[in-house]
C-alpha positions as CSV (number, residue, x, y, z in Angstrom):
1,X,177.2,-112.5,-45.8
2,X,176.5,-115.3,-49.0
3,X,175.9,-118.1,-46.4
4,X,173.0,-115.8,-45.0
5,X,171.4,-114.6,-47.9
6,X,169.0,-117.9,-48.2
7,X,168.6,-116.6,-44.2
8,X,167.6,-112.9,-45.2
9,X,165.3,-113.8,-48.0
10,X,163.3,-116.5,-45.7
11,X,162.6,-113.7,-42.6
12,X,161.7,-111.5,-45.6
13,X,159.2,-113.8,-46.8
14,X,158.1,-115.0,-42.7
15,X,157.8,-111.2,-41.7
16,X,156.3,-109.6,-45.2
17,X,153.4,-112.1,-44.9
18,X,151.8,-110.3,-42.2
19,X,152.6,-106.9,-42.8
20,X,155.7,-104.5,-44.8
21,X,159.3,-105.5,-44.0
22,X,161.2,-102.6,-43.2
23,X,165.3,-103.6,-43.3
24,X,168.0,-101.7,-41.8
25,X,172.1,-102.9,-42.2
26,X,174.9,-101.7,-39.8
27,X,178.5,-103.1,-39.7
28,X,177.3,-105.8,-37.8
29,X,173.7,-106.5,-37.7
30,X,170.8,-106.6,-40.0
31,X,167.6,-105.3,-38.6
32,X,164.1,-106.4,-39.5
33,X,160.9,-104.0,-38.5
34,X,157.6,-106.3,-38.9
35,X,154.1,-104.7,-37.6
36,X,154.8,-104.1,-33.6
37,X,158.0,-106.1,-33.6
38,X,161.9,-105.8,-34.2
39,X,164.0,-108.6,-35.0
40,X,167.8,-108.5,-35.2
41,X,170.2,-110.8,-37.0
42,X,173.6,-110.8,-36.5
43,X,175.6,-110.7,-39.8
44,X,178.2,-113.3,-40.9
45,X,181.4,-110.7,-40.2
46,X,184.3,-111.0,-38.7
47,X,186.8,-107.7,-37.4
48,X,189.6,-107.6,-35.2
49,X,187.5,-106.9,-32.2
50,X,184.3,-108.8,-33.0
51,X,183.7,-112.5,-34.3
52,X,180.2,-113.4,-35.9
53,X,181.4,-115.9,-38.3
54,X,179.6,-119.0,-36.7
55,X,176.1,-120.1,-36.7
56,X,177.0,-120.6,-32.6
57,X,178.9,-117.4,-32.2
58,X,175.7,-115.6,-33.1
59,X,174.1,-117.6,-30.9
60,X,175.9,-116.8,-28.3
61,X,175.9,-113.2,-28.7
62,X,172.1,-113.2,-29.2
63,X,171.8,-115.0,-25.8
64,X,173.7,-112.4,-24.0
65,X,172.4,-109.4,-25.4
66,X,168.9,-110.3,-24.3
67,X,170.3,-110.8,-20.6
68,X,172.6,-107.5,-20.7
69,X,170.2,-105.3,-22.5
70,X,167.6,-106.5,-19.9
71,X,169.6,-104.3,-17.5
72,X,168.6,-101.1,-18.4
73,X,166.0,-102.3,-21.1
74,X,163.4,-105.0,-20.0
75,X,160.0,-103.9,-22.1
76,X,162.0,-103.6,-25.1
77,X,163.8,-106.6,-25.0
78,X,161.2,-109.9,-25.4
79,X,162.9,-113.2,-26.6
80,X,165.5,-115.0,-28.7
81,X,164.0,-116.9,-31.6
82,X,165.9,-119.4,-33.6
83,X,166.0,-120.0,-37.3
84,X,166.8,-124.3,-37.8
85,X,167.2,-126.0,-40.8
86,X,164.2,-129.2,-40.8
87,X,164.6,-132.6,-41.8
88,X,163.2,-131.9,-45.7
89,X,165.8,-129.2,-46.0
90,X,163.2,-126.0,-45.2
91,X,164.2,-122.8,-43.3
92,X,161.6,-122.7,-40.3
93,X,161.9,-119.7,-36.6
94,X,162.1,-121.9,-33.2
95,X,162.4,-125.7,-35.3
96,X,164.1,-128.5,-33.9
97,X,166.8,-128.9,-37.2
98,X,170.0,-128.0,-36.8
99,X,170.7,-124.3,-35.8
100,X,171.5,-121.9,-38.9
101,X,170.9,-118.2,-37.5
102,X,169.2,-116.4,-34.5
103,X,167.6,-113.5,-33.6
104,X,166.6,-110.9,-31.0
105,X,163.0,-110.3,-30.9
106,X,162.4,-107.0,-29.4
107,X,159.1,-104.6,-29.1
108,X,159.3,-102.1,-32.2
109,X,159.5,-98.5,-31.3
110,X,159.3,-94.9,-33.3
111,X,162.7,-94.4,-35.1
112,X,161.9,-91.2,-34.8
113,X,162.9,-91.4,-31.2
114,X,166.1,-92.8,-31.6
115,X,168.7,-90.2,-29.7
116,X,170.6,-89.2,-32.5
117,X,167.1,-88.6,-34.8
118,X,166.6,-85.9,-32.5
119,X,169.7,-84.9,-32.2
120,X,169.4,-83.9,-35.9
121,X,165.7,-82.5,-35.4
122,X,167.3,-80.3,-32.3
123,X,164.6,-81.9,-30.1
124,X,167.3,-83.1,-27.5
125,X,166.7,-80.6,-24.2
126,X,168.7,-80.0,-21.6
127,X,166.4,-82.0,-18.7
128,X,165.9,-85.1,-21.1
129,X,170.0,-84.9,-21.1
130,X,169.6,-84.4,-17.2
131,X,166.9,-87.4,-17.1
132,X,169.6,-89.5,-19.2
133,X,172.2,-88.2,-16.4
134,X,170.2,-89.4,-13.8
135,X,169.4,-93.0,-15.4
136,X,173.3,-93.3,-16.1
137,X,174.6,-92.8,-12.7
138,X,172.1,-95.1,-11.6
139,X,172.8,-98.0,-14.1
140,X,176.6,-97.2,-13.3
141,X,176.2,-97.7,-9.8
142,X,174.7,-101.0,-10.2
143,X,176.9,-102.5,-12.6
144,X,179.0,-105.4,-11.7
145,X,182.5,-104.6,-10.8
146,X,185.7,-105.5,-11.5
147,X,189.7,-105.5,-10.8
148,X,190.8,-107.8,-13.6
149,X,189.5,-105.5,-16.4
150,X,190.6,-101.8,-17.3
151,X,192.9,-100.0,-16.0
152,X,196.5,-99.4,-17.9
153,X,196.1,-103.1,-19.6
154,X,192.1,-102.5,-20.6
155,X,193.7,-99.1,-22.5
156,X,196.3,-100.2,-24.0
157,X,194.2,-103.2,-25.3
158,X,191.5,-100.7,-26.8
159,X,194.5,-98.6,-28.3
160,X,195.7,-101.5,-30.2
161,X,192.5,-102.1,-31.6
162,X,192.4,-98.8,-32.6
163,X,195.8,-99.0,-34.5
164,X,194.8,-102.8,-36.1
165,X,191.7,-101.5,-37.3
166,X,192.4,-98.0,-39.1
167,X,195.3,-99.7,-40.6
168,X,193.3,-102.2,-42.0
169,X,190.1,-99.4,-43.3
170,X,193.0,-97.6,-44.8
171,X,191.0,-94.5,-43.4
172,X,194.4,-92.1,-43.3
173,X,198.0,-93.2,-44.9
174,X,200.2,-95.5,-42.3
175,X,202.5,-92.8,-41.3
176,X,199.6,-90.7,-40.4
177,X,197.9,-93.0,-37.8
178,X,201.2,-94.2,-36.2
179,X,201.6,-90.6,-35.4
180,X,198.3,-90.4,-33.9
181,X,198.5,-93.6,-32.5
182,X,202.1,-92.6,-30.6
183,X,200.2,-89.2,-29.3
184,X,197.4,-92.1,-27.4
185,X,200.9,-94.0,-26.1
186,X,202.4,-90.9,-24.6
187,X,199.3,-89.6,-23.2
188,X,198.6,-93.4,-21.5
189,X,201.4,-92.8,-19.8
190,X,200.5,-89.6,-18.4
191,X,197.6,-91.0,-17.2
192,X,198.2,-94.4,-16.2
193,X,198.5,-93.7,-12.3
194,X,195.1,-92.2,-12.2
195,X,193.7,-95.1,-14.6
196,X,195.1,-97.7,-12.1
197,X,194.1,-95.6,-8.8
198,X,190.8,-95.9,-10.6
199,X,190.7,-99.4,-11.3
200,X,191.8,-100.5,-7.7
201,X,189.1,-98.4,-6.2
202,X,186.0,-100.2,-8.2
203,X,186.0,-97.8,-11.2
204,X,185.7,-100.4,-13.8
205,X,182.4,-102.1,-14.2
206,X,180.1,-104.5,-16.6
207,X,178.7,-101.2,-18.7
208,X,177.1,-100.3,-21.6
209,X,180.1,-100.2,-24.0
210,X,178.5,-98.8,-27.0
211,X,176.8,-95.6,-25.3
212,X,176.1,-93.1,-28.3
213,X,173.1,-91.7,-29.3
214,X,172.0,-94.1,-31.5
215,X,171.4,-96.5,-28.8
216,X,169.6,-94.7,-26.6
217,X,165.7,-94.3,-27.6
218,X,162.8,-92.4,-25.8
219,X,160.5,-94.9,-24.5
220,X,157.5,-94.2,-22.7
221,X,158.5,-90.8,-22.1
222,X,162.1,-92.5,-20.7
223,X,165.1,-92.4,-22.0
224,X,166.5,-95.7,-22.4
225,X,169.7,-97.5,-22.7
226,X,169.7,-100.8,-25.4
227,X,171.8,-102.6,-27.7
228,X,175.0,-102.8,-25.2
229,X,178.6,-104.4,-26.4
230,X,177.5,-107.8,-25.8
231,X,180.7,-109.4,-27.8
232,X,183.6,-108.7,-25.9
233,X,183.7,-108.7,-22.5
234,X,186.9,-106.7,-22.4
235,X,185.6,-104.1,-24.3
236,X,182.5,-103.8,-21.9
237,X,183.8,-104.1,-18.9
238,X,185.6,-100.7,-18.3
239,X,186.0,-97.3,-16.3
240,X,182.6,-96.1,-16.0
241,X,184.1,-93.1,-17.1
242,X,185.3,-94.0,-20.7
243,X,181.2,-95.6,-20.8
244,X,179.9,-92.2,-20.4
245,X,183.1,-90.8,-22.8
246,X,181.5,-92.5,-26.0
247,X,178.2,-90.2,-25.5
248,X,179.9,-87.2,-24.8
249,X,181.9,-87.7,-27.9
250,X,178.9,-88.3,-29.9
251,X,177.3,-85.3,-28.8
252,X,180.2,-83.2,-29.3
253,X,180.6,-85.0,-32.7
254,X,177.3,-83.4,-33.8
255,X,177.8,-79.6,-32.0
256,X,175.5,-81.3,-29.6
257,X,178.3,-78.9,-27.0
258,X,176.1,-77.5,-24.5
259,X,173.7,-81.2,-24.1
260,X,177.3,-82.7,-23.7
261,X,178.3,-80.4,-20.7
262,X,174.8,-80.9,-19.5
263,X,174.9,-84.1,-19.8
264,X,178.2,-84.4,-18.1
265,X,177.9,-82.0,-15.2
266,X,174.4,-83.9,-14.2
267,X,176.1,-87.0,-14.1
268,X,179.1,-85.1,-11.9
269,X,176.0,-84.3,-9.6
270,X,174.9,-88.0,-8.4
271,X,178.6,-90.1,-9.2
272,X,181.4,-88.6,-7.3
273,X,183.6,-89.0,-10.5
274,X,185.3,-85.8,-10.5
275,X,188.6,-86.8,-9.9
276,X,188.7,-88.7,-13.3
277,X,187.9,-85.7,-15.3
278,X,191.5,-85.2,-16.9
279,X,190.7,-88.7,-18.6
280,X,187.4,-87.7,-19.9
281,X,188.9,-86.1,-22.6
282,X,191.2,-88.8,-23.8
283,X,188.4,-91.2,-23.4
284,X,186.8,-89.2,-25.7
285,X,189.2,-89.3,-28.2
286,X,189.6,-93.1,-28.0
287,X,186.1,-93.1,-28.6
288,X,186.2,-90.9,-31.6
289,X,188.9,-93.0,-32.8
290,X,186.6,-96.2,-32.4
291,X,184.4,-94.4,-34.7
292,X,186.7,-93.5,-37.4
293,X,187.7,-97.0,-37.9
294,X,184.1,-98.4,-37.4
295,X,182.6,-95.8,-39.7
296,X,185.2,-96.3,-42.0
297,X,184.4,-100.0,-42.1
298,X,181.1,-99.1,-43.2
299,X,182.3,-97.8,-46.3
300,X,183.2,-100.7,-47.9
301,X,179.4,-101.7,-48.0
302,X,178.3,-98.8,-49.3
303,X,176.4,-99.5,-52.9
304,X,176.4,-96.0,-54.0
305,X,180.0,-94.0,-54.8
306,X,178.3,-90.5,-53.2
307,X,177.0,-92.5,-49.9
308,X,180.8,-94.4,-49.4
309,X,182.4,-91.0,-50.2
310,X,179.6,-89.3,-47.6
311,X,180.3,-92.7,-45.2
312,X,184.0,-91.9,-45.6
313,X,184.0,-87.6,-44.9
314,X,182.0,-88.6,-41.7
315,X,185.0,-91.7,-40.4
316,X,187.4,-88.7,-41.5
317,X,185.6,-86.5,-39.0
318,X,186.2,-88.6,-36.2
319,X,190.1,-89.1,-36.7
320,X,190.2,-85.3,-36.7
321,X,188.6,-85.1,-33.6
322,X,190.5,-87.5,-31.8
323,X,193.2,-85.6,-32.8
324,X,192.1,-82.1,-31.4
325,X,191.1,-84.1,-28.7
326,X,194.9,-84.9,-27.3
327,X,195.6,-81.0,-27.6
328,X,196.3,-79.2,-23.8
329,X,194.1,-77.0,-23.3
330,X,194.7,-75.0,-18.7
331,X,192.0,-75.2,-16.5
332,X,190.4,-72.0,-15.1
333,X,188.4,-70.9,-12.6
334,X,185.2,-68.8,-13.5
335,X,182.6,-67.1,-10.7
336,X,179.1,-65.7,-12.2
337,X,178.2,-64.1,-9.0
338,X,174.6,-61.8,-8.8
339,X,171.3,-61.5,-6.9
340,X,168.5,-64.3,-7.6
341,X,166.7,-64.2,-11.5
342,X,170.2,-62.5,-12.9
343,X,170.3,-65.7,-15.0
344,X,173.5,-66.9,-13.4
345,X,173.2,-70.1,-14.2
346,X,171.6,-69.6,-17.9
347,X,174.6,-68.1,-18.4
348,X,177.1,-70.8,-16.8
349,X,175.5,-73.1,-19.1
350,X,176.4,-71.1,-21.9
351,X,179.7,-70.1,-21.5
352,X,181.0,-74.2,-19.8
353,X,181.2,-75.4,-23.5
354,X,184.0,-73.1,-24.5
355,X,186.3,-73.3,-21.5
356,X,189.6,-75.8,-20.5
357,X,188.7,-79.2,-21.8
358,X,185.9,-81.0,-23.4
359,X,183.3,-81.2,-22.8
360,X,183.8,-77.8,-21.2
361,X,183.5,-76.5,-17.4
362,X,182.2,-78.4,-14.1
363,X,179.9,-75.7,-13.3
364,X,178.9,-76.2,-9.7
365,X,175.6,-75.0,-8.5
366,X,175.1,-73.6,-4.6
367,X,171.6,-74.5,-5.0
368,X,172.5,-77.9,-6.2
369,X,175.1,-78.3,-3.3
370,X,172.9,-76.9,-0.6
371,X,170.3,-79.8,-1.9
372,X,172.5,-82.3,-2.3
373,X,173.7,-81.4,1.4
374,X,170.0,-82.1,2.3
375,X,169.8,-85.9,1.0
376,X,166.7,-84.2,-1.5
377,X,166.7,-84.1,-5.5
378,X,167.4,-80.6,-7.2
379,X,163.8,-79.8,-7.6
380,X,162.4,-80.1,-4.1
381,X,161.9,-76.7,-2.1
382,X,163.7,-77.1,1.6
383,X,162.2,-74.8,4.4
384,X,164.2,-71.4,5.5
385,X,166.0,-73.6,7.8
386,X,168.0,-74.9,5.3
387,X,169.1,-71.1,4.7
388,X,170.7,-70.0,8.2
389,X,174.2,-69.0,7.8
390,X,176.0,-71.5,9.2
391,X,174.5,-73.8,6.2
392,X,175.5,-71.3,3.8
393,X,179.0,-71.0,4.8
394,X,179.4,-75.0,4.7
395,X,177.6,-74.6,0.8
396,X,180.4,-72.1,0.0
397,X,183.2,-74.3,1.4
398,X,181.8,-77.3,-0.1
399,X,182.0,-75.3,-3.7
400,X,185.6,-74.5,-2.9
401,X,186.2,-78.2,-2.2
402,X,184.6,-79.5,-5.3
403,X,186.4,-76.4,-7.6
404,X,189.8,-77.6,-6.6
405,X,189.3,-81.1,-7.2
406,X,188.4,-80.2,-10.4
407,X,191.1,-78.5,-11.3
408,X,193.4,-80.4,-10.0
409,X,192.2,-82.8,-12.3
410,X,192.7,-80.2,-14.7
411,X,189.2,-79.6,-15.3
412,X,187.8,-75.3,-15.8
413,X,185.2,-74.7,-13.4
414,X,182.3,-72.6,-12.7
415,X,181.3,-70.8,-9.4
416,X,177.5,-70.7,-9.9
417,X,176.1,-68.9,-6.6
418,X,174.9,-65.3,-5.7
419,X,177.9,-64.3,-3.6
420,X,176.8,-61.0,-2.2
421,X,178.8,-61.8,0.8
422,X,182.4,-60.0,0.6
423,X,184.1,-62.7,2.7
424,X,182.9,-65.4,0.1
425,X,184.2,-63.8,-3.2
426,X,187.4,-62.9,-1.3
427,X,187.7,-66.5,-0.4
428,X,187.6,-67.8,-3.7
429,X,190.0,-65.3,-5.3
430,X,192.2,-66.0,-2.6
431,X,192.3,-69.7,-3.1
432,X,192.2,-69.2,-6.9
433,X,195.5,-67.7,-6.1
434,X,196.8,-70.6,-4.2
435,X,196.3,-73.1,-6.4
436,X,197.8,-71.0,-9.3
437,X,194.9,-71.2,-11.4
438,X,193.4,-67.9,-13.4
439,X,190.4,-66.1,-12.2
440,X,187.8,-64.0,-13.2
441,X,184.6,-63.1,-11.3
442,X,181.4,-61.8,-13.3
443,X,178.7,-60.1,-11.6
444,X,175.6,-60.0,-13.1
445,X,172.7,-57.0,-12.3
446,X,169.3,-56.2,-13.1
447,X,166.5,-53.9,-12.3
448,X,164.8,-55.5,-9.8
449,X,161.5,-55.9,-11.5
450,X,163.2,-57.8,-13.9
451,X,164.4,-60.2,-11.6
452,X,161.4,-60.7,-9.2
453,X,159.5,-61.3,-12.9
454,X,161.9,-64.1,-13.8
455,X,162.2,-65.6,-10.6
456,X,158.2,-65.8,-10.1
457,X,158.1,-67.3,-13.9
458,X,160.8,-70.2,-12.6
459,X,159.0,-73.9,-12.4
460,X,160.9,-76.9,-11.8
461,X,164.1,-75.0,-10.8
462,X,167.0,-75.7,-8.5
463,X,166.5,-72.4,-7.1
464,X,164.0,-71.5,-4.1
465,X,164.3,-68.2,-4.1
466,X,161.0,-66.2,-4.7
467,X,160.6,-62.4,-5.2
468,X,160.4,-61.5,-1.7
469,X,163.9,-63.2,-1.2
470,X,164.9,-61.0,-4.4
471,X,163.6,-57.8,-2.7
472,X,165.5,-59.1,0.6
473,X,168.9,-59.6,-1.0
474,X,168.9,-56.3,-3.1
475,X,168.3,-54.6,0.3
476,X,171.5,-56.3,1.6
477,X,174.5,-54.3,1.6
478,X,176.9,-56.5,-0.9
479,X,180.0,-54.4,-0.3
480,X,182.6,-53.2,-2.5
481,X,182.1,-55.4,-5.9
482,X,185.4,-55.5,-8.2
483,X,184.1,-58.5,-10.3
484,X,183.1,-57.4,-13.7
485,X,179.9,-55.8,-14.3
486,X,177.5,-57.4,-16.6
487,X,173.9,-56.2,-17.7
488,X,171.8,-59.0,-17.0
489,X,168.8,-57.6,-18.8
490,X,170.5,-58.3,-21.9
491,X,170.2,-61.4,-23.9
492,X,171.6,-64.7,-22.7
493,X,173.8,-65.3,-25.8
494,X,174.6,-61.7,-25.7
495,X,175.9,-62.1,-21.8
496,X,177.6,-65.0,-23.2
497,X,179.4,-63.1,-25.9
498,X,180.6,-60.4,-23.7
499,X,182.1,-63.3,-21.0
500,X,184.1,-65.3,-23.9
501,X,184.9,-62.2,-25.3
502,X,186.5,-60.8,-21.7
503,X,188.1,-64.6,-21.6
504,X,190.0,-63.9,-25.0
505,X,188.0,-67.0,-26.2
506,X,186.8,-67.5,-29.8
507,X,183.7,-69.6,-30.0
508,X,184.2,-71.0,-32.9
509,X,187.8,-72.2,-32.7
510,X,187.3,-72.9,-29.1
511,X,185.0,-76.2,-29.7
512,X,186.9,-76.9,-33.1
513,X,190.3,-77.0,-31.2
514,X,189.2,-79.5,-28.2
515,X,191.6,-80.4,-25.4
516,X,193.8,-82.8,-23.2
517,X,195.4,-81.4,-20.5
518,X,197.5,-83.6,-18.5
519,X,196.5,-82.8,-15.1
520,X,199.3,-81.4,-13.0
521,X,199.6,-81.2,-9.6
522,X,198.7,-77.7,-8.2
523,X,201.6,-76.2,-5.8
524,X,200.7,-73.6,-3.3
525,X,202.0,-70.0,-4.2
């Protein structure tokens, strides 16, 4: 940092003359927020996964992270500006001395809108999270991909990293992160079939690599993806899963629980990832351990004692969750069964965050199935031929498929779907059975007024049921219904209180205990 303090104090000068300097400092960057404009400076630092200690390195690193952040963030990224050193010795932007520094020019926006500013305002909602989802999958899908990176190696890499740096931040006592640090080896292990499998079939692409909230802003209404690993190429190039694993562990990080299942269960909709899901959790708490060390790191510049003792509760926050993180925690298989406007799925997005492993249940949607059968996004209404029987049946098989991939990844699920049809609850019981996996169907009920006047209130909704449909199912004979009985006129969190009490499941310590289950294979009884 001395040899760029002559570099700070000349953009503060450049910038301040046309309007107030605004300076922010992370671990490895110093930010500068002039009138419409934000320019970022690499600091002078060197870890043991990052090197900035050159006038070229930072160079280097500035010209990729205009091109890579250009993926997924071309209006905010504008230019890379040079700071030379003239012949009579002066400090001038885009000379033609000898390089000194460089910098990211990029179009200023609202901090305010930063992800994890509204995380801490509560502002985050469950369709920007399915937005997000959305733009994920997509950006995913696109990335470059490769079969040199990830995989057992990429892991093992990122693990050792992981040991290096806590040791070095002196975060926890030696003994303390060797144990933690064995508990990563033994689970790599466990996994590293399914992390190969994965890497051989195209799972490991050019992503993000530093996806938490804090780099993802709201942008013209979007949200938008910026300021991606641009340092290491091993670091970024990775199972797309573990990309997505850094958010969800941010978001669980801040009891952000329900917008991480969201988050996570949209994504499941558009990327056929679900047979990773048993890593998801050990991603996560990889992740969490990057933050430890990272956040731990940023102690040491802290000017204040109360702020490096804040900086250093927060690092300690993150090594305890990786920790919980590599706890077991069995997969189970939940139905929420009930006419239209019972809330069924209100209520499956409630209870997800609480059961089998973070971030909580694959919670699988007829609706969304019988739209995704039809090539057409969530929202869009398809015609009554979409509804003969024959199409429901293949819905209803196609949840059963997608359950028991899920848990034999050792993921909980839940059946979302009104099954009033006897033959399609006794299916899924019975093949609950089969796989060995515990069951427990909920059936929700209403007055029907109370359903036809939630059902004509929906906008924007998965469902296309109307109150005629309603008035059509509750004429239908449903059969003999042993599922438990729930009063679905009753308050959502209530509903939710009486399920996870029925489960045996304490809310509290259920997302402060949080869960890697080494997925077994499921034998037939």
């Amino acid at each position: 940092m001395d040899k760029q303090v002559e570099t700070i104090a000349f953009l503060k000068r450049l910038f301040g003359a046309r309007s107030p300097v605004e300076v922010m400092t992370t671990h490895a960057s110093i930010i500068f927020l002039a009138g419409d404009r934000a320019y970022k400076l690499k600091r002078a630092v060197r870890f043991p996964y990052l090197d900035y200690s050159t006038a070229q390195q930072r160079h280097t690193a500035c010209l990729k992270e205009l091109t890579l952040n250009r993926r997924t963030a071309p209006e905010l990224y504008m230019n890379v500006r040079t700071i030379t050193r003239e012949a009579d010795g002066r400090l001038v932007l885009d000379g033609t001395g000898p390089l000194v520094d460089t910098l990211v020019e990029m179009h200023r926006f609202d901090q305010e809108c930063l992800f994890d500013r509204m995380a801490q305002r509560n502002s985050l909602t469950p369709a920007i999270m399915a937005d997000l989802a959305h733009r994920i999958a997509i950006f995913h899908q696109e990335a470059a991909i490769s079969l040199k990176h990830g995989g057992v190696k990429g892991v093992a890499d990122v693990l050792e990293i992981n040991e290096r740096s806590l040791r070095a931040t002196m975060l926890v006592p030696d003994e303390v992160a060797a144990t933690l640090s064995q508990k990563f080896r033994q689970a790599l292990e466990t996994h590293s079939e399914e992390l190969e499998r994965r890497r051989q079939s195209g799972k490991i692409r050019r992503c993000h690599g530093d996806l938490i909230l804090r780099n993802i802003c709201l942008w013209r209404g979007a949200p938008t993806l910026f300021d991606c690993l641009e340092f290491d190429e091993n670091l970024a190039t990775i199972d797309v899963l573990y990309d997505l694993a850094f958010l969800l562990m941010d978001l669980w990080h801040r009891k952000q629980q329900e917008l991480a299942n969201t988050l996570l269960n949209r994504y499941l909709d558009e990327a056929d990832e679900t047979d990773g899901l048993g890593l998801i959790p050990y991603f996560m708490a990889i992740r969490a351990t990057v933050r430890a060390h990272v956040t731990a790191a940023q102690a040491e510049h802290a000017a204040a004692p109360n702020v490096r003792a804040s900086v250093l509760s927060e690092a300690l926050q993150y090594f305890d969750l990786a920790d919980a993180l590599l706890n077991p925690a069995p997969p189970t298989l939940l139905a929420i069964g009930g006419l239209s406007g019972t809330g069924k799925s209100t209520i499956a997005s409630l209870v997800a965050p609480y059961l089998g492993q973070a971030p909580g249940a694959r919670i699988l949607n007829s609706d969304r199935i019988r739209k995704h059968l039809h090539g057409v996004p969530a929202q869009s209404r398809l015609p009554e031929s979409a509804y003969r029987p024959e199409i429901s049946e293949q819905v209803y098989a196609n949840l059963r498929q997608e359950a028991e991939r899920a848990l034999r990844a050792g993921s909980a699920v839940i059946a979302d779907a009104v099954f009033d049809r006897p033959q399609e609850r006794k299916k899924l019981e019975q093949h609950a059975a089969g796989w060995r996996i515990p069951f427990t169907g909920y059936w929700l009920r209403a007055p029907i007024e109370v359903l036809t006047s939630r059902v004509a209130a929906r906008r924007e909704d998965p469902s296309d049921a109307t109150a005629d449909i309603v008035r059509i199912q509750a004429a239908r004979h449903c059969g003999e219904i042993d599922w438990v009985n729930l009063d679905a006129s009753q308050k959502p969190d209530t509903i939710k209180a009486d399920i996870l009490q029925h489960q045996g499941i304490d809310s509290a310590e259920s997302l402060s205990r949080d869960i890697l289950r080494p997925p077994e294979a499921m034998k037939p009884a």
